[in-house]
Residue frames relative to the residue before (quaternion, step in Angstrom):
aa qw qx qy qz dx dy dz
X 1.0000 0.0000 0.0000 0.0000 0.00 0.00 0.00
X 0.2370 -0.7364 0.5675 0.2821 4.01 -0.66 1.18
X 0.5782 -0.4761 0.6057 0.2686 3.38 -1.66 0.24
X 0.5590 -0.5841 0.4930 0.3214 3.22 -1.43 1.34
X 0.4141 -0.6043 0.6191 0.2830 3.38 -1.54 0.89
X 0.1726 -0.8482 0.4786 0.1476 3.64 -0.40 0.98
X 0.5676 0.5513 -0.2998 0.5329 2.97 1.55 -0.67
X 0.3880 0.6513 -0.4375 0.4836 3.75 0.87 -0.24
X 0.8267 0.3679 -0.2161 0.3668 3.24 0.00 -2.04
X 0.4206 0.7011 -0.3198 0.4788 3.62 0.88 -0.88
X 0.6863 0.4737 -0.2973 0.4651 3.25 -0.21 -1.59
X 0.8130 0.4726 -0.0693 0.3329 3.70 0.36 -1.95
X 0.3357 0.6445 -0.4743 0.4969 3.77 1.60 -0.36
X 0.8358 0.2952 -0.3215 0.3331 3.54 -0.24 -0.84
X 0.5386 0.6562 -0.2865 0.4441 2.98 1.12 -0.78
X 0.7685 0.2989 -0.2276 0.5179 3.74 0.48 -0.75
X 0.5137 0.5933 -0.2969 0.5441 3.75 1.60 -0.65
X 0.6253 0.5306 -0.3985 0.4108 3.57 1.33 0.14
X 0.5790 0.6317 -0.2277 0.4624 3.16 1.58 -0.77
X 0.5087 0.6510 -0.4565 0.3301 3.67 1.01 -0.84
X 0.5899 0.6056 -0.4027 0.3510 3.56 0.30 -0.62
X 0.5763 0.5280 -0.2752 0.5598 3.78 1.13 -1.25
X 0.7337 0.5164 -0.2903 0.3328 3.38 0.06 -1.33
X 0.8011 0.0476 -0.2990 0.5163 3.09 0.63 -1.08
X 0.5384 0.6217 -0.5268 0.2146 3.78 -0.15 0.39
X 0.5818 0.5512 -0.3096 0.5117 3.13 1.81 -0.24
X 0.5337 0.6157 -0.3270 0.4787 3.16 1.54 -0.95
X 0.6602 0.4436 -0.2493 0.5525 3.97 0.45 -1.39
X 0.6582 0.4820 -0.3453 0.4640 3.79 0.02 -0.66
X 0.6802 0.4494 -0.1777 0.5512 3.62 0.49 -1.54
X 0.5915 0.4755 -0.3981 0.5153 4.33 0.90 -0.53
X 0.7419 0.5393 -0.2334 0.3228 3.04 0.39 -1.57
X 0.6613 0.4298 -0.2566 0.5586 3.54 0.83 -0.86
X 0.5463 0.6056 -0.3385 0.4692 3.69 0.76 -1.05
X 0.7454 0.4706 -0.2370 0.4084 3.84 0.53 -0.98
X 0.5745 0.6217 -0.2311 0.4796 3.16 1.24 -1.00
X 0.7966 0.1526 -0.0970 0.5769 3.39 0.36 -1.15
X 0.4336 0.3941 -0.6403 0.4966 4.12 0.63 0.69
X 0.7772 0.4016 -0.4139 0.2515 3.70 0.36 -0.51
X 0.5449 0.6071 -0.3354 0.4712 3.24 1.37 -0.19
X 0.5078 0.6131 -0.3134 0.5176 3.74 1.12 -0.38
X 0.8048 0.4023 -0.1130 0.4214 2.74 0.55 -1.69
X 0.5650 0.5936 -0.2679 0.5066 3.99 1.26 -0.11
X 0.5557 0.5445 -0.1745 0.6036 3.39 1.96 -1.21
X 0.7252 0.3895 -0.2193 0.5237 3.46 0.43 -1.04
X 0.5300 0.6048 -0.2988 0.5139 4.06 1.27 -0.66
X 0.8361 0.2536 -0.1136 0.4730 3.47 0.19 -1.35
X 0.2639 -0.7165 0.5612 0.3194 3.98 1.55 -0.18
X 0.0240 0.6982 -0.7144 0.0400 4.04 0.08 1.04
X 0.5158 -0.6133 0.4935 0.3379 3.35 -1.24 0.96
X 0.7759 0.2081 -0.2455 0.5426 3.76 -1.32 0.63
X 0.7268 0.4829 -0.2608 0.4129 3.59 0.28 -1.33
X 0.6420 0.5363 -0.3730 0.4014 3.44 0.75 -0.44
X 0.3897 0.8398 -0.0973 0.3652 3.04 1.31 -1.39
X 0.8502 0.1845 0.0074 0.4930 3.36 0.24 -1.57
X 0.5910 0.5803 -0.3641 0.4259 3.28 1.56 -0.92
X 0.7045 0.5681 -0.2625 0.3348 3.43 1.28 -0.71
X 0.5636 0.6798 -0.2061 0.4217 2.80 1.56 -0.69
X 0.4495 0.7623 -0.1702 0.4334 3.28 1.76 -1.35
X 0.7308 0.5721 -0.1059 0.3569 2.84 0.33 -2.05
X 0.6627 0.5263 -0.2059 0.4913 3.27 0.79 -1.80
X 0.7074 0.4059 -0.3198 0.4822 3.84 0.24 -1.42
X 0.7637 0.3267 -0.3219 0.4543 3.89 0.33 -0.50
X 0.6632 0.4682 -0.3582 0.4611 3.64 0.68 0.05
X 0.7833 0.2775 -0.2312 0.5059 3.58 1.49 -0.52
X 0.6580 0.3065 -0.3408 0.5975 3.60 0.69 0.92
X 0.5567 -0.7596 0.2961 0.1595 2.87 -1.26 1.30
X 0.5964 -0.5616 0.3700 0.4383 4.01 -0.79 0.81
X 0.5896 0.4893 -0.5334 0.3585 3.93 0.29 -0.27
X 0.7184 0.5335 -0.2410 0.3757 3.02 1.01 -1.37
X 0.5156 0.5503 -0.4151 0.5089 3.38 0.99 -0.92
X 0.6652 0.5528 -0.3129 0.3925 3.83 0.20 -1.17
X 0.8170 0.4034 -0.1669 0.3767 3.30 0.64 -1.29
X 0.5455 0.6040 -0.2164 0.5393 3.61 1.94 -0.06
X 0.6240 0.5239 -0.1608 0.5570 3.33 1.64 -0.54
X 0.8398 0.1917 -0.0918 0.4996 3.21 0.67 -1.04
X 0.7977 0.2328 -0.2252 0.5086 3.58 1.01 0.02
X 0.4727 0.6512 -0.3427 0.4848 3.69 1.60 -0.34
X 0.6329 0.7198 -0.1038 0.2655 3.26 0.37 -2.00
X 0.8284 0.3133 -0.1374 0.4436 3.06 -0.02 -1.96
X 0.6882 0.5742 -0.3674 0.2483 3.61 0.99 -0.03
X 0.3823 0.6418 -0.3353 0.5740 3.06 2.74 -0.31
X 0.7608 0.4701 0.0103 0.4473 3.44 0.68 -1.83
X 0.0924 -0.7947 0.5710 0.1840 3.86 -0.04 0.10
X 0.7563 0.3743 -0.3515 0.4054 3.43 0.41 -0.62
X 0.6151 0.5371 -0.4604 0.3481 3.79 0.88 0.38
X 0.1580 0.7854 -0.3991 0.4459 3.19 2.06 0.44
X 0.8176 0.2647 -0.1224 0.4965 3.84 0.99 -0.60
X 0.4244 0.6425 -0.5108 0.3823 3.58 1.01 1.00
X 0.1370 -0.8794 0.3655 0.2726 3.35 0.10 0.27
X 0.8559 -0.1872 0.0187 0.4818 3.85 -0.50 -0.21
X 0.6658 0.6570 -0.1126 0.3353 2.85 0.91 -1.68
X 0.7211 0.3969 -0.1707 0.5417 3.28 1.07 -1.98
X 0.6168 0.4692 -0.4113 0.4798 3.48 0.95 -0.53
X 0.6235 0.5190 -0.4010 0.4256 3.97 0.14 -0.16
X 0.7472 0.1751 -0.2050 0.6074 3.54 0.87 -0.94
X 0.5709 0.2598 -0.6654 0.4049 3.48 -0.41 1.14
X 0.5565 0.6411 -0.3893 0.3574 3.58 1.07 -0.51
X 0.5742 0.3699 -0.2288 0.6936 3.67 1.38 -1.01
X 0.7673 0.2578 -0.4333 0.3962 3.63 -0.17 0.41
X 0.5015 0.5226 -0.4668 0.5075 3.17 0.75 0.42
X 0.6956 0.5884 -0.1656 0.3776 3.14 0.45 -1.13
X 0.7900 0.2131 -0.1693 0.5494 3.43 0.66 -1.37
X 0.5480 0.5583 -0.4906 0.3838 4.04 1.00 0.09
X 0.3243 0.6855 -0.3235 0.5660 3.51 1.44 -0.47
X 0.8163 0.1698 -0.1178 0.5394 4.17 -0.09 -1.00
X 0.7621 0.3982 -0.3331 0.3868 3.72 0.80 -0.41
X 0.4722 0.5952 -0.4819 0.4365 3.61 1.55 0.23
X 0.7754 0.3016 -0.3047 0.4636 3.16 0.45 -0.58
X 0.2453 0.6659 -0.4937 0.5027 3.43 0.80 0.43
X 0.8496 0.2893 -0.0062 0.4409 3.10 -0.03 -1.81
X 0.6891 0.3462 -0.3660 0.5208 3.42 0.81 -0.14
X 0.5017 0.6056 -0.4702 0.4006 3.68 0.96 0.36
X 0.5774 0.6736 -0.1735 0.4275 3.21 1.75 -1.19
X 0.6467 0.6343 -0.1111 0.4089 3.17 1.30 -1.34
X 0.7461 0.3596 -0.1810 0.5304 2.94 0.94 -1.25
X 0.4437 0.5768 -0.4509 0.5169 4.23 1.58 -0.77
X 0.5837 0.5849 -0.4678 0.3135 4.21 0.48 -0.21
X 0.5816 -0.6904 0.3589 0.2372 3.38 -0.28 0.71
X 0.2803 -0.8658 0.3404 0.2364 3.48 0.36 1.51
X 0.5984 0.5734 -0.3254 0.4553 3.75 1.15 0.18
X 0.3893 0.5857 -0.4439 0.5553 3.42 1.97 0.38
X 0.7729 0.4523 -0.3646 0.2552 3.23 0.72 -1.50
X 0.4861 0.7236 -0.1603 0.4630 3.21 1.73 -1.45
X 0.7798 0.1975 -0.3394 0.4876 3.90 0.66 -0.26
X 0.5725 0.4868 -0.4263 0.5036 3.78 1.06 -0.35
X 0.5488 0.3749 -0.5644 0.4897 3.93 0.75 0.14
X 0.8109 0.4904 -0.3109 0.0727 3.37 0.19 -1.03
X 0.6172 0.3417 -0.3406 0.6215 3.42 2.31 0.18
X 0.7775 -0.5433 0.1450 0.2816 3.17 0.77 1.70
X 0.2075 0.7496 -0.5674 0.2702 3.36 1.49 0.69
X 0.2089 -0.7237 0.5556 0.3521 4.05 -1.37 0.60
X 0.8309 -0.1817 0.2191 0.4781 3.62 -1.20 0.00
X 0.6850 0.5672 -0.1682 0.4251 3.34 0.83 -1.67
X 0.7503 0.4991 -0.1750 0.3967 3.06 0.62 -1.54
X 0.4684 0.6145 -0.2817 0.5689 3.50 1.22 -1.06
X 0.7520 0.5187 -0.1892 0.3600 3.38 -0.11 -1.12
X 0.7200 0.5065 -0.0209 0.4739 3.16 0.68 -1.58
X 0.7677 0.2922 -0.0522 0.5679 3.48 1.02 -1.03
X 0.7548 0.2233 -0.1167 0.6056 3.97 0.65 -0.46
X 0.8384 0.2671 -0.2198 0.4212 3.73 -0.17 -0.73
X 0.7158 0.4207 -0.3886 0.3994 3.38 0.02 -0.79
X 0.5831 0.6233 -0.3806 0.3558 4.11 0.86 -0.63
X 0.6460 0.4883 -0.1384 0.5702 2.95 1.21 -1.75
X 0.7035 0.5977 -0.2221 0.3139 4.06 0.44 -0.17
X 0.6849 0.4975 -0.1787 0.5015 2.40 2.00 -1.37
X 0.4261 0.7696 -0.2716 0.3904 3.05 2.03 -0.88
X 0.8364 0.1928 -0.1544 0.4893 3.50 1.18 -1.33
X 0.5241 0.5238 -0.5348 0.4061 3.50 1.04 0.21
X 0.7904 0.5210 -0.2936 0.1330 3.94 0.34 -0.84
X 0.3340 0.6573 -0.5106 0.4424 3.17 1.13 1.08
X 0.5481 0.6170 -0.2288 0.5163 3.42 1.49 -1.45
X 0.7191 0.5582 -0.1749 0.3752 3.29 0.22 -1.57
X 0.6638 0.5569 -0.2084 0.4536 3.41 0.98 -0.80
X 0.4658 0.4728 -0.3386 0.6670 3.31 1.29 -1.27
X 0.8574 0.1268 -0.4699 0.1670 3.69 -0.42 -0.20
X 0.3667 0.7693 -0.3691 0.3709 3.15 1.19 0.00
X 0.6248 0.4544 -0.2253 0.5936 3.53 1.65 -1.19
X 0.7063 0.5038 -0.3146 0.3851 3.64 1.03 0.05
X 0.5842 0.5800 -0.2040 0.5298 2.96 1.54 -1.00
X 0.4695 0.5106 -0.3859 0.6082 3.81 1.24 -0.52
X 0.6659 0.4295 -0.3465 0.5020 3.93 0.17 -0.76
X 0.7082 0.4818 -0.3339 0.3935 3.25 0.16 -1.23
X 0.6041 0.5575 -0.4714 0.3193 4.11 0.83 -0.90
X 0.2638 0.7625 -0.4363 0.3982 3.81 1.75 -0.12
X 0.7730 0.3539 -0.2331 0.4721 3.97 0.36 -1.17
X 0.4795 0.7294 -0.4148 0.2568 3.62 1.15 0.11
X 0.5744 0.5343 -0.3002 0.5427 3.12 1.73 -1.17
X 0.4374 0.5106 -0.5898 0.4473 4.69 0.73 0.33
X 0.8213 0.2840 -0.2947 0.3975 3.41 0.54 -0.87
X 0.4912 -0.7126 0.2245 0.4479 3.93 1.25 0.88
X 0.1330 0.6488 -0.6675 0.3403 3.57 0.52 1.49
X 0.3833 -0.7221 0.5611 0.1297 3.17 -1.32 1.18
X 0.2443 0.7029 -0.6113 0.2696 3.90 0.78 -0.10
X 0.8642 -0.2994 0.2288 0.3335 2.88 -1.94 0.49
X 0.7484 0.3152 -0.2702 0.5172 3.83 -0.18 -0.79
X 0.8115 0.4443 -0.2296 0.3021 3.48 0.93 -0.05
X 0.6159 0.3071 -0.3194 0.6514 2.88 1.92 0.07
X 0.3360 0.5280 -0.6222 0.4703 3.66 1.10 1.01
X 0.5487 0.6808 -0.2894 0.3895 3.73 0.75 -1.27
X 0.6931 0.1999 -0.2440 0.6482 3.72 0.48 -1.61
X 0.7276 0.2084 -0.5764 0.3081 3.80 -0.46 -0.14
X 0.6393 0.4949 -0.4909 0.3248 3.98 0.05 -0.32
X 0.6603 0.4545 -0.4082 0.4368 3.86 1.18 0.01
X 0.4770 0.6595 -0.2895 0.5037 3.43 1.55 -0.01
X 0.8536 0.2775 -0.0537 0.4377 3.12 0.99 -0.91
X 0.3824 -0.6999 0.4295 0.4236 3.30 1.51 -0.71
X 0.7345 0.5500 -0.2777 0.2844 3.52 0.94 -0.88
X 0.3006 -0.7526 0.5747 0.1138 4.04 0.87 1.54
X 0.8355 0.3069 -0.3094 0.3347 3.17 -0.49 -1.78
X 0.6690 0.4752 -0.3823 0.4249 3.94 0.31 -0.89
X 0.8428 0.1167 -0.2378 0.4686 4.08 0.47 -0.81
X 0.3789 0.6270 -0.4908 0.4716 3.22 0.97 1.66
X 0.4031 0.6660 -0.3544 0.5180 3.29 1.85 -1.35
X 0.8245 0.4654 -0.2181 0.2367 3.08 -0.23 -2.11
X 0.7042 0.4434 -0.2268 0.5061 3.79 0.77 -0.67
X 0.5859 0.2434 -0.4141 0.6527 3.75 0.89 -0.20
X 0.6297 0.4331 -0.4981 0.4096 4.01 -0.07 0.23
X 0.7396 0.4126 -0.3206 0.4242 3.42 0.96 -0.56
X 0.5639 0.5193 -0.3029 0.5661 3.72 1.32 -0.88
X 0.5522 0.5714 -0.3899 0.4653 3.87 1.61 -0.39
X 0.7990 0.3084 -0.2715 0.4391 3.56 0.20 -1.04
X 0.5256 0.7104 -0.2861 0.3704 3.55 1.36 -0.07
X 0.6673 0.4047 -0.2405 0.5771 2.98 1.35 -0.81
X 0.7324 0.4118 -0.3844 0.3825 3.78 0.70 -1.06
X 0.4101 0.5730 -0.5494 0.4490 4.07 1.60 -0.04
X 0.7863 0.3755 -0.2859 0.3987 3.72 0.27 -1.10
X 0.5201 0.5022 -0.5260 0.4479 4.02 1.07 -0.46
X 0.5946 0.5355 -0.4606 0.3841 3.77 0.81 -1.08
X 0.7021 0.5702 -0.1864 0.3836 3.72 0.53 -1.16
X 0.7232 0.3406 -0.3667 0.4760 3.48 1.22 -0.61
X 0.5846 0.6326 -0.2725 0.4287 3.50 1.31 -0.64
X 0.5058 0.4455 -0.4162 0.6103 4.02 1.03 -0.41
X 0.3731 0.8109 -0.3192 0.3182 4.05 1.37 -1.36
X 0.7969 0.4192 -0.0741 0.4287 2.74 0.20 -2.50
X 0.5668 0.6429 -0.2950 0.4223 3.51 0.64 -2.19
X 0.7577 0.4967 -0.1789 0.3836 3.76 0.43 -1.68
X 0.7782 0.3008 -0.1901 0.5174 3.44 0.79 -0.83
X 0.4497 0.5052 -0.5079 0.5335 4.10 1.59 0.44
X 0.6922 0.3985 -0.3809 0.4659 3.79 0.51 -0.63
X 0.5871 0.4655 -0.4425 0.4928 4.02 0.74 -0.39
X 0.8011 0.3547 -0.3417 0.3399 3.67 0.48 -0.53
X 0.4908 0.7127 -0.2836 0.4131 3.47 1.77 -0.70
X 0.5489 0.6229 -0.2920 0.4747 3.71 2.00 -0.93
């Protein structure tokens, strides 16, 4: 059995530490949109809109029961053969609508668990001095929801960062993908494999540290 080339890995830290930037900007872009529309789902699926509800539910199901590669690989290579003009998304854009699909799907219902954890006698006096739907929402529930969904939410966010890994199927260079082209260059897998699960390692435990102060921060806001 040879000894890990350490000097190898070394060498490669920067190299893959060049890539962080992609990873997470696709990651934050792909959240950011993801939230948006999990809360809209999750407002559809809340208020039971006729028809809309329907489909949103349906959504939900098809992206929660089949797996994100596949999703990815139906979008960006499936698709364009229904669709010609999606023939011109390239990798990138195709990965982050693929992760926002994907994770708005788990964060609606997140958020509509939240919604509904809102004390239904909140909802019941803001109707009764003439608050509309919107308002209500906008002004009493959704704060207090968001309050309990964003511990959750985070956890996916710390997944979705993992997940930007499958970006490199659809030939995105990002971190797992320019570990890939340098470990076929070299032969050495196991050492510029290390290096990308050490780096997607200390990445996540910077952001577990961040959601936990998170949590701590929002027990002492509700404890008031």
């Amino acid at each position: 059995m040879r000894p890990l080339d350490t000097a190898y890995m070394w060498d490669l830290v920067p190299v893959i530490l060049g890539y962080v930037p992609l990873t997470l900007g696709m990651a934050l872009i792909a959240m950011a949109a993801a939230l948006a529309l999990a809360a809209l789902l999750a407002i559809v699926r809340v208020l039971r809109v006729p028809v809309a509800d329907s489909i949103v539910a349906v959504f939900i199901s098809f992206f929660r029961g089949t797996p994100l590669l596949v999703q990815l690989f139906l979008f960006y290579y499936g698709l364009p053969q229904l669709v010609p003009a999606l023939t011109t998304i390239d990798g990138i854009t195709a990965a982050v609508i693929g992760l926002t699909l994907h994770f708005s799907a788990y964060m609606a219902e997140s958020i509509r668990g939240a919604i509904l954890g809102v004390d239904r006698s909140q909802w019941e006096a803001a109707q009764s001095i003439g608050m509309t739907q919107g308002q209500l929402l906008r002004r009493i529930v959704l704060p207090q929801a968001s309050r309990v969904a964003a511990p959750t939410l985070m956890n996916y966010f710390i997944d979705l960062i993992k997940s930007t890994s499958l970006a490199f199927t659809l030939g995105v260079t990002e971190m797992m993908g320019a570990a890939q082209k340098e470990a076929a260059g070299s032969f050495l897998y196991l050492e510029a494999f290390l290096v990308v699960a050490a780096i997607y390692w200390i990445m996540v435990e910077i952001l577990s540290v961040g959601q936990r102060w998170m949590e701590r921060h929002l027990g002492k806001a509700v404890a008031r």
